[in-house]
Structure formats: structure tokens, C-alpha cells
C-alpha positions in Angstrom: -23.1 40.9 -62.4 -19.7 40.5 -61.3 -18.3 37.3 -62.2 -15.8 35.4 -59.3 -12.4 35.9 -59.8 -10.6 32.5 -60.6 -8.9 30.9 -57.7 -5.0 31.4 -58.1 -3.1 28.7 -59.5 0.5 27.7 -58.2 2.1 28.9 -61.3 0.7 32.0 -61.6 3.0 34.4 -60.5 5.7 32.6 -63.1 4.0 34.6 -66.0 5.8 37.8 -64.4 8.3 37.6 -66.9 10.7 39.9 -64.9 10.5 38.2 -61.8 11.3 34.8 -64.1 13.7 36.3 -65.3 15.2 37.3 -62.0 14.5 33.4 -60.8 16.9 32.0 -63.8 19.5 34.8 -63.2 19.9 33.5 -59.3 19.9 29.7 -60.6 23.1 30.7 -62.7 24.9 32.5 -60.3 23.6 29.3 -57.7 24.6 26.3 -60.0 28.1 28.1 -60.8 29.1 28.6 -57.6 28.0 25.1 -56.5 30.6 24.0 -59.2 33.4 25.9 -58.0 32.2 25.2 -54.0 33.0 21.3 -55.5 35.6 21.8 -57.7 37.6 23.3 -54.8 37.0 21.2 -51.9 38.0 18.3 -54.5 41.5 19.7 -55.7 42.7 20.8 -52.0 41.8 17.7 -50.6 43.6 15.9 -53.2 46.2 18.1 -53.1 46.6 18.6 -49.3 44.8 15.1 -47.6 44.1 18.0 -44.5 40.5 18.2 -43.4 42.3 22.0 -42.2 42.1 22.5 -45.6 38.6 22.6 -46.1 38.1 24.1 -42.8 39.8 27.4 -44.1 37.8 27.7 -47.0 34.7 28.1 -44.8 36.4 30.6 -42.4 37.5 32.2 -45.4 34.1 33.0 -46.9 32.8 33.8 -42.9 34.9 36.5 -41.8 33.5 38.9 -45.2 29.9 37.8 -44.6 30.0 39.1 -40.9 32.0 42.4 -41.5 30.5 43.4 -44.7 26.7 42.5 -43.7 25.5 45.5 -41.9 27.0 48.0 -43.9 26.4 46.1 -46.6 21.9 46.1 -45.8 22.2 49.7 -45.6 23.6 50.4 -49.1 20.9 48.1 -50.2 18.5 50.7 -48.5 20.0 53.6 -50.1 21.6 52.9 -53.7 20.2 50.9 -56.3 20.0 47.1 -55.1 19.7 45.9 -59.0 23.0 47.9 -59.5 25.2 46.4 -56.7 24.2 43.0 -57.2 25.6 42.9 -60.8 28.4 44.6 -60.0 29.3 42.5 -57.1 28.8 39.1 -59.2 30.9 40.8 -61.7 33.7 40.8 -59.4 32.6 36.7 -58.0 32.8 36.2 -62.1 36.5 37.7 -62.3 37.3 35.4 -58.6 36.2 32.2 -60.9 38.6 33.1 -63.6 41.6 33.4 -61.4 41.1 30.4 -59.5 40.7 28.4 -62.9 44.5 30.3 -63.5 45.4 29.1 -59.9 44.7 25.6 -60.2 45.5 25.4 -63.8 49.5 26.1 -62.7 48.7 24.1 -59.6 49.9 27.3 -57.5 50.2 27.7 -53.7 46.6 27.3 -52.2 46.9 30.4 -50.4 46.3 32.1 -53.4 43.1 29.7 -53.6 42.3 31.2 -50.1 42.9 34.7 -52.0 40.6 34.6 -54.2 37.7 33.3 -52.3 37.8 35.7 -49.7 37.6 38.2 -52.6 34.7 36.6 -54.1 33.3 36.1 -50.6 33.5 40.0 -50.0 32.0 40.6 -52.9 28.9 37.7 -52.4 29.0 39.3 -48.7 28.2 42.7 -50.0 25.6 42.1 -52.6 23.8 39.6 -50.5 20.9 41.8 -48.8 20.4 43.4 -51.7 19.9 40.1 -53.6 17.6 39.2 -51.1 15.5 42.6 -50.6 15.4 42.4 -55.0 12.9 39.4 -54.4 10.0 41.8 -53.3 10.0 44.4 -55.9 9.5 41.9 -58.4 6.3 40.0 -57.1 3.0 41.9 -55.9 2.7 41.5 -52.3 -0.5 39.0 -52.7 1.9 37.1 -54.9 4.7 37.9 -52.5 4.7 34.3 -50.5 4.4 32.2 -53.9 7.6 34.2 -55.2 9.0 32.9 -52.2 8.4 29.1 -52.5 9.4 29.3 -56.7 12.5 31.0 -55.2 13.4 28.3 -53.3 12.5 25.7 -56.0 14.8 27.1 -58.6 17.3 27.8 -56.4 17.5 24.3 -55.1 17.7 23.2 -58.5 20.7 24.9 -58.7 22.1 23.9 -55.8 21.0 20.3 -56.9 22.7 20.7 -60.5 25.5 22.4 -59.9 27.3 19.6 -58.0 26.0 17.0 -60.2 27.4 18.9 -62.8 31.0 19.6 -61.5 31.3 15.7 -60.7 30.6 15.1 -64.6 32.9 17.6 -65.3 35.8 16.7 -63.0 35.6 13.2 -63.4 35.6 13.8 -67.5 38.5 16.1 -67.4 39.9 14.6 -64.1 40.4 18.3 -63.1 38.4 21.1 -61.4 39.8 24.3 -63.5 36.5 23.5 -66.2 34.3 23.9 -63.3 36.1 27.5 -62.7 35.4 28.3 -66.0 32.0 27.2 -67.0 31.6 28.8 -63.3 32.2 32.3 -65.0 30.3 31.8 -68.2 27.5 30.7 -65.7 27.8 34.4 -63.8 28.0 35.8 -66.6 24.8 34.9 -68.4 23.2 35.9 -64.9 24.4 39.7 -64.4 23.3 39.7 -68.2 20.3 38.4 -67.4 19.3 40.7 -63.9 19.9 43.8 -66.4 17.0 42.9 -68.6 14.9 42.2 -65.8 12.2 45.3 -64.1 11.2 45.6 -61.2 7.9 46.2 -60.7 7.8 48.1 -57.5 10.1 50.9 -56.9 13.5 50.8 -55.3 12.7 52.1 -51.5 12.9 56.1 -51.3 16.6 57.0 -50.4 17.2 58.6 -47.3 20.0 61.9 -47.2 20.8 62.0 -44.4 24.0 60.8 -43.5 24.9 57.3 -42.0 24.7 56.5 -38.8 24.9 54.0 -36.2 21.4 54.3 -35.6 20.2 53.9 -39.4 23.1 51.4 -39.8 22.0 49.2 -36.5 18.0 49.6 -37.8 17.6 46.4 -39.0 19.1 44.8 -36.0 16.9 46.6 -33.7 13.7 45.1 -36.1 14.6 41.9 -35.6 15.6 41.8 -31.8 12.4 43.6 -31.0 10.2 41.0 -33.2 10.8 37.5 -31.1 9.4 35.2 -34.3 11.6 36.3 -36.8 14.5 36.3 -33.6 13.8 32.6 -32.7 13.5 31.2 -36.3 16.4 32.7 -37.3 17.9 31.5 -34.0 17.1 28.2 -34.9 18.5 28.3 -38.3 22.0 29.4 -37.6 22.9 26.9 -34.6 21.1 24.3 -36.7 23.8 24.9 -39.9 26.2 25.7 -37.2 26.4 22.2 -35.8 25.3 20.6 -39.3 27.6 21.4 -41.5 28.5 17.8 -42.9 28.5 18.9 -46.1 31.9 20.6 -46.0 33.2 17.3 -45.1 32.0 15.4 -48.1 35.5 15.1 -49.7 36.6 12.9 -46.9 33.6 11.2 -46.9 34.0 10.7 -50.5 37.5 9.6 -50.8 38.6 7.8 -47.3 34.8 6.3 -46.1 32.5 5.7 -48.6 35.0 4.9 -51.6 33.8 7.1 -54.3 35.0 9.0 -57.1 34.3 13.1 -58.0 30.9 12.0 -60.3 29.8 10.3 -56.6 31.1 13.1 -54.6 29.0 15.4 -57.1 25.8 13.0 -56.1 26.7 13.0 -52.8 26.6 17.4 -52.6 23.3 17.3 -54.9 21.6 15.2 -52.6 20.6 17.7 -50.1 19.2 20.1 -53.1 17.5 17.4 -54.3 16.0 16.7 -51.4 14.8 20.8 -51.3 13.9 20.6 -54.6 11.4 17.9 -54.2 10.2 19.8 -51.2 10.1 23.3 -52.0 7.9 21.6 -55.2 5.8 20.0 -52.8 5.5 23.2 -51.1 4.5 25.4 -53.6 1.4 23.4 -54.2 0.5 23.6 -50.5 -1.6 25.8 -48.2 0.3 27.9 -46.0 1.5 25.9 -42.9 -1.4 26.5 -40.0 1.5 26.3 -37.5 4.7 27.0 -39.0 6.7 27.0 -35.9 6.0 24.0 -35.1 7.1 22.2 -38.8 9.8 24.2 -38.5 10.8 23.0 -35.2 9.8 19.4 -36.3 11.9 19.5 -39.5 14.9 20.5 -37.7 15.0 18.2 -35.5 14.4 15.8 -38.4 17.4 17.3 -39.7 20.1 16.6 -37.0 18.3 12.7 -36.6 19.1 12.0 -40.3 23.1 14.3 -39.7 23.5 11.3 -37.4 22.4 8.2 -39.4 24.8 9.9 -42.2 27.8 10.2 -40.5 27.1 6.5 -38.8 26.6 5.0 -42.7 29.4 3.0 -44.5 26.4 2.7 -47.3 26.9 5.0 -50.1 22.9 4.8 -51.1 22.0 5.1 -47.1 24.4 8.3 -47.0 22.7 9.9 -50.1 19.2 9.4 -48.7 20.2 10.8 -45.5 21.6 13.5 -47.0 18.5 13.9 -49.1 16.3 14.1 -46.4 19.0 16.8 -44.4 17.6 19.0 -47.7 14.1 18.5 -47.4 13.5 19.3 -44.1 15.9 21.9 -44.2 13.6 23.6 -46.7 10.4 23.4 -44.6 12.9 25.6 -41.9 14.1 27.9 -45.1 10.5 29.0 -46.3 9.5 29.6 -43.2 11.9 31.8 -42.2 12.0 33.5 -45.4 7.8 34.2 -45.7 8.2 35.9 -42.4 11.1 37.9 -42.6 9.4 39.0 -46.4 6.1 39.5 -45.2 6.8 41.9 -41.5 9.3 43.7 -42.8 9.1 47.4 -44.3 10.1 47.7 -47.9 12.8 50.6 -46.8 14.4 48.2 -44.2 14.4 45.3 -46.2 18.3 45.0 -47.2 19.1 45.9 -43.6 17.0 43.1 -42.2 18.2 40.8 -44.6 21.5 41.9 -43.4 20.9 40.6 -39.9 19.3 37.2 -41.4 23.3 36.9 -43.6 24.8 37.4 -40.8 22.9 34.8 -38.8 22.4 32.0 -41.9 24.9 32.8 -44.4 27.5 33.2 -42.4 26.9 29.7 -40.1 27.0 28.1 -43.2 30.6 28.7 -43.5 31.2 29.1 -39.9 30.0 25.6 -39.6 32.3 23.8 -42.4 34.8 25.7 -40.1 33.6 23.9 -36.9 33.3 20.5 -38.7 36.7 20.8 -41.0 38.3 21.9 -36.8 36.5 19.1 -34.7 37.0 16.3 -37.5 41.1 17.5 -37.6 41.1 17.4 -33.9 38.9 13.6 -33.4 38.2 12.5 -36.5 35.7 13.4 -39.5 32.6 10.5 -38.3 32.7 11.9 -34.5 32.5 15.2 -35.9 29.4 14.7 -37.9 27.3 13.1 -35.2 28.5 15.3 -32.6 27.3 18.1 -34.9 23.7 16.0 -35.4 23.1 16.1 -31.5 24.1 19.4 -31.5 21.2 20.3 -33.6 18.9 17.9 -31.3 20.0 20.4 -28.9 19.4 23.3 -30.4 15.8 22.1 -31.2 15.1 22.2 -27.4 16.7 25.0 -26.6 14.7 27.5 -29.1 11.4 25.2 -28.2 11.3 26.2 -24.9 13.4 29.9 -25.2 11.0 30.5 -27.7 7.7 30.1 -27.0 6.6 32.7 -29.8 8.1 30.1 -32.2 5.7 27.2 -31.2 2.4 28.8 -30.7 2.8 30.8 -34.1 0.1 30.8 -36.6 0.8 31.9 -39.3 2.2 35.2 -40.9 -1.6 36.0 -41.9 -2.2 36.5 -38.0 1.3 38.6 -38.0 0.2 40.6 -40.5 -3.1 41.4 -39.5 
């Protein structure tokens, strides 16, 4: 007689030791550029007192996200993803050491702007593939698991990362150790990738030359499937308007009187916040309506975007900021099961193209919009403004998106 199979366990898929070791390589490459993403909104601040500043180092790290993504999901289709994603972080590692030079002879800033936008390009360019890497490591009955660890270690990077460059900048009472440890960091992680197998099969590579057609692919996907449209919808005007992280440093220095250990704090907050959920998560069920806590956590999002840039309390401002994490995370695995789950394994690095473009990119778009709007009123109104915003936003996708609410599930997608 055949005996039952156990019932899997949350940590299961963590004994694939590729697909660990794939999870730890990301963490690096996430907690080191969470210490130069610090270090660097600390020393031009200082150096500059011009929320402008800031402002440019998001539109600095846009414009390559949004040129470089579709071109950029089709090389991942074609040529070896594992490949281009080390050397792509190769050339982020190299980025790191110059602007621990930069800083180090306290040069013009627009060579900080330089060497971001190189590093951007670079992060632009392996991005899909980074993403599409994800499946071929975990079975596909495994495949949504993978997907919750992923966004549990990553969050711990993103949680220790500016913790760590506060320590560091406080201790040295400069960012250019930030820069460094920033390399050794991405380093250890291309190192790290290389050992790692995957265990299904990079995607068969077409011959045929490119085209518009093969290049717009994975936009047509997504336009022509309205759930993975609307979430993602959501997601990028959500960051778009909510980007009060980028204005931190002022936050730091000029409202809530704080040093760089408590602007560290202050950036971990939100990846704390993830971590705790994404934890949470990965000992849950699937969501029966995932729309629906997706639309509800965004919303939660832009209420507590508001009580933050309203607070003069330092421990009120990290708990906001905690919460903008959590609930951001709830929106994150959503959008990341589906887009995993309902898309073909050959269109993966173009669809994940379309998803940069629309979530990567607003990220820096929106410390744009926020470093712009707080220059031109001042950095409080732009914070709320941005929380309504999202409010908005919310609405907008809840009743433009219908698919988005009465969504079940990606088992029912599947099937």
C-alpha cells in the first residue's frame, strides 16, 4: 500500500541548495546596494543641503531602467540569463569602487551622477534576467514558496543594509566605507550565482533575428492579460506617488533631528516591516482573494505615507514607515506569484521586462517626483500629497479594474 505523502512544510524548498544559494547571492547584491543607496543620499545632502540633489539620483537610475528594459527581457530570452547577470553586477561592483574614489577626494557630484547611471544601466540590463533566474531554480509546485523566501531574504537585505550603512557612516563619519564594503558585498554574490545550477533549462533560443514583434512580446502578454495589467497598474502609481523614502535625509537632518545611525533606522524600517511580513507570509495559505489584499494593503499604504510625513515623532515615523513595508509586501507577492505562475518560461525575461519598467523604474521615478514637488513646496506637503495620491490610485484601479477585485486566486488562473 502506498503510504501518503507528507504534507509540505514551509521550509522545504530551502534544502534546494542551488536555489539557496541563489537567495544569499541576491541578499548581497540587495544589502550592498542599500548601503551605497544610503551612503549617497547622506553625503549629497550634506554636501549640497538641495532636496534637487536627491531628486537627480532617482532620475538618474530611471532613464536606464526604461530604455534598457525591453531589449534588455529579450536578451534574457535568448543568451544565458546566469551569464548576464554576473556580468552586469560585475560592472555595479566596479560603479561602487569609483564612487568610494569620488567621495573619498570629495569630487564634483556630477561625477556621483556618472557613476550611478552606469551602475543603473548595468542593474537596468540584468534586471529581467535576474528576475526570470527565480523559476529555473525552484520546481513549479515549489514555484510560489520560492517566491515568498525570495521576498523574505530580500527584505532582509533591504532591512540590513541601511542599518548597516548608518553604523558605518556614523563610526567613520563618512560614506566611502559603505562604497567599499558595497563591492566586497557584490562581489561575494557574482561568486556566489556561479556555483549555483539551475535546475530547469535556460529557455530554448530562438534564431531568428530580432524584431519588433519578438522584442514587443512580452508587452503584448501583459496588455492582453488584465490581472497581471491592473496589479501591476497599481504597483507603479502606488511607488510613484509614495516615494518618501528618497526624502529621508531631510527628514533625518532638518525634521526629525537625527543622526546617520537614525537615518539608517529610519530606511530599514520599511524592510523590516516586509521582512516580518513576507515571514508571516510564507507560513500562510495562498490568499483566497488576492486582489482584494492587495488592493486593501495599498491603500493601507498611502494612509500610513500620510501619518509619516504629518509626524514630528521619530518612533511614530519609524512605525509608519514600518507598516509602508508590510503592506507593501502583501502588494509585492501578489504581483510577483502571478506574473511567475501565467507566464511561459520562454517569455519570462520579456515579461519581467514590462513589470521593470512599470515597478523598478517608479521607484526611482518617484524619488524624482518627491525630491521635484518637496523643492518646489516643501518636503512634509510633498509626502502627504504623495499619500493621497496613492488613496487615489486605490480607487482608480478598484473600479478600472474589476478583474483585480473579483480575482481568486492564481490556482483558478492557472487552471
Amino acid at each position: 500500500m502506498k503510504q501518503p505523502e507528507s504534507a509540505p512544510t514551509p521550509y522545504r524548498v530551502l534544502q534546494n541548495r542551488d536555489l539557496l544559494f541563489y537567495l544569499i547571492a541576491r541578499n548581497l547584491v540587495r544589502i550592498g546596494s542599500q548601503l551605497t543607496s544610503v551612503a549617497v543620499g547622506w553625503e549629497l545632502y550634506r554636501q549640497t543641503h538641495d532636496t534637487m540633489a536627491l531628486a537627480y539620483v532617482g532620475l538618474v537610475q530611471f532613464v536606464p531602467a526604461l530604455l534598457l528594459a525591453i531589449p534588455a527581457g529579450h536578451a534574457a530570452d535568448r543568451y544565458g540569463r546566469r551569464r548576464i547577470v554576473q556580468s552586469c553586477q560585475t560592472v555595479v561592483v566596479l560603479c561602487s569602487v569609483a564612487l568610494a574614489l569620488v567621495f573619498a577626494n570629495r569630487a564634483n557630484p556630477q561625477w556621483v551622477y556618472l557613476w550611478l547611471l552606469v551602475a543603473a544601466f548595468a542593474r537596468g540590463f540584468s534586471g529581467p534576467a535576474t528576475s526570470a533566474l527565480l523559476r529555473q531554480y525552484a520546481p513549479r509546485d515549489e514555484l510560489e514558496s520560492a517566491i515568498r523566501w525570495n521576498s523574505s531574504v530580500m527584505q532582509i537585505g533591504a532591512m540590513a543594509g541601511p542599518a548597516l550603512a548608518g553604523a558605518v557612516i556614523a563610526a567613520t563619519h563618512s560614506g566611502t566605507p559603505a562604497f567599499v564594503l558595497d563591492a566586497v558585498l557584490g562581489a561575494t554574490g557574482v561568486v556566489l550565482l556561479g556555483i549555483a545550477r539551475p535546475r530547469e533549462a535556460e529557455p530554448e533560443r530562438s534564431t531568428a533575428p530580432m524584431s519588433l514583434e519578438s522584442l514587443t512580446a512580452g508587452l503584448r502578454f501583459v496588455w492582453s492579460s488584465r490581472i497581471i495589467l491592473g496589479t501591476i497598474s497599481l504597483d507603479l502609481f502606488a511607488v510613484l506617488f509614495g516615494g518618501a523614502t528618497a526624502l529621508l535625509p531631510v527628514y533625518a537632518a532638518d525634521i526629525l533631528k537625527v543622526d546617520a545611525s537614525g537615518l539608517g533606522l529610519l530606511q530599514a524600517a520599511p524592510s523590516f516591516g516586509a521582512l516580518i511580513m513576507a515571514t508571516l507570509l510564507a507560513h500562510m495559505p495562498p490568499f483566497r482573494r488576492p486582489g482584494v489584499a492587495m488592493l486593501g494593503a495599498v491603500a493601507g499604504f498611502g494612509v500610513a505615507t500620510i501619518v509619516f510625513g504629518l509626524s514630528r515623532s521619530y518612533l511614530l515615523s519609524f512605525v509608519m514607515l514600518f507598516l509602508t513595508g508590510a503592506l507593501d509586501n502583501v502588494s509585492v507577492v501578489v504581483r510577483s506569484t502571478l506574473i511567475q505562475t501565467l507566464t511561459p518560461n520562454q517569455m519570462m525575461g520579456r515579461v519581467s521586462a514590462v513589470n521593470q519598467v512599470f515597478i523598478s523604474s517608479s521607484n526611482q521615478l518617484g524619488g524624482f517626483e518627491s525630491g521635484l514637488v518637496a523643492s518646489l513646496t516643501n518636503p512634509v506637503f510633498s509626502v502627504v500629497f504623495g499619500g493621497l495620491g496613492t488613496l487615489f490610485v486605490v480607487l482608480a484601479v478598484a473600479l478600472g479594474w474589476p478583474e483585480v477585485r473579483r480575482h481568486r486566486g492564481a490556482g483558478a488562473e492557472i487552471a
